[in-house]
C-alpha positions in Angstrom: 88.4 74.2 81.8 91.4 76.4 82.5 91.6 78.0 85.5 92.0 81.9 85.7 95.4 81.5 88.3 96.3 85.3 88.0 92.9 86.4 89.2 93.1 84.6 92.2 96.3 85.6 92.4 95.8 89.4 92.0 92.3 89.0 94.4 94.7 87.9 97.6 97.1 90.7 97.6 95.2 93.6 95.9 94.2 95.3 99.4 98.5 95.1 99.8 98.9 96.6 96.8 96.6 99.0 97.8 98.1 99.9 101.0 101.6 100.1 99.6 100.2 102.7 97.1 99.0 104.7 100.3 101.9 104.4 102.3 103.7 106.6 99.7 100.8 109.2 99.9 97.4 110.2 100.4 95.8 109.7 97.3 92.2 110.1 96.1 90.3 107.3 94.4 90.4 108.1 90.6 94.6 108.3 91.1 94.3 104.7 93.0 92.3 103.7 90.5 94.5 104.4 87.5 97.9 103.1 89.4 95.7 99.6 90.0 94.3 99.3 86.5 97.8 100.3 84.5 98.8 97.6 86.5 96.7 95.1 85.8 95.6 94.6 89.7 91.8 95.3 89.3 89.7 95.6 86.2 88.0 99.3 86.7 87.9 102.0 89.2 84.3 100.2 90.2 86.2 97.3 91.7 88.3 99.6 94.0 85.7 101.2 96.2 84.8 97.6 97.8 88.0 97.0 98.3 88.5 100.4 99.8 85.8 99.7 102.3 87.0 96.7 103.4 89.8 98.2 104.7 88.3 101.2 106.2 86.0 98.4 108.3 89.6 97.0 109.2 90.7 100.3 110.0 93.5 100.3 107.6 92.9 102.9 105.9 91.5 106.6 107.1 89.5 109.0 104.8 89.0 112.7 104.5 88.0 115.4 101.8 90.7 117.9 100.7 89.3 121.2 98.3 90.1 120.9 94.9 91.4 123.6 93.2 89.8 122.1 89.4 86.6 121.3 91.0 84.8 119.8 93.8 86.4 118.3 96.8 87.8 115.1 96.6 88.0 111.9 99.0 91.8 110.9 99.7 92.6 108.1 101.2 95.5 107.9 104.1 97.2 104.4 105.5 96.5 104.5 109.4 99.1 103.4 111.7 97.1 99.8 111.9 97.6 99.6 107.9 100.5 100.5 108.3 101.8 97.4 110.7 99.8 95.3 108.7 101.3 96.5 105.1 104.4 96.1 107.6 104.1 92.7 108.6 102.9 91.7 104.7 106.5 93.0 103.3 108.2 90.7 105.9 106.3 87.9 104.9 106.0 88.4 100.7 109.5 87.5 100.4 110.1 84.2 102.3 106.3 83.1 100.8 107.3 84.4 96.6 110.5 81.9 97.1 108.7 79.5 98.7 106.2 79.2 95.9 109.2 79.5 93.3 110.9 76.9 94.8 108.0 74.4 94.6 106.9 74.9 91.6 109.5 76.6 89.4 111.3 74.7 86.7 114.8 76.0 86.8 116.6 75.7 82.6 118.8 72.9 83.6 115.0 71.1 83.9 115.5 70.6 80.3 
């Protein structure tokens, strides 16, 4: 049995993704949705809005509704400043953790 490595993979820094989408700009669910799936970070717009939650509970992330002018309002989503320390603190740390990993398991060419 293989194991699915880029799932768990995408499951422990999806909510960073997330937030580094926000801290760009307030954006509405549907939009997160698309940037997410084109990337391959979550399978539907479905698997978003418990993600979403999660960091509202955390108080990461604010919402509010904003009138559309193409239909009814829509719910945008805003990084607060606690997202914004933690999206903070996750950039300091990616770095030193990606090379980390590289370095323990990467096979440079010279490996042969």
């Amino acid at each position: 049995m293989t194991v699915d490595v880029s799932a768990q993979l995408r499951k422990g820094v999806v909510e960073y993704c997330l937030l580094g989408l926000l801290d760009r700009e307030p954006m509405y669910g549907w939009l997160l949705s698309e940037q997410l799936v084109s990337h391959g970070m979550i399978a539907s717009i479905g698997t978003l809005y418990p993600v979403l939650s999660r960091l509202r509970s955390r108080g990461l992330v604010s919402s509010y509704d904003e009138v559309s002018a193409t239909g009814p309002a829509r719910k945008y989503h805003r990084l607060t400043e606690a997202g914004n320390d933690q999206l903070g603190s996750f950039r300091r740390q990616w770095g030193s953790f990606t090379s980390t990993v590289q370095e323990l398991v990467g096979k440079d060419d010279s490996d042969g």
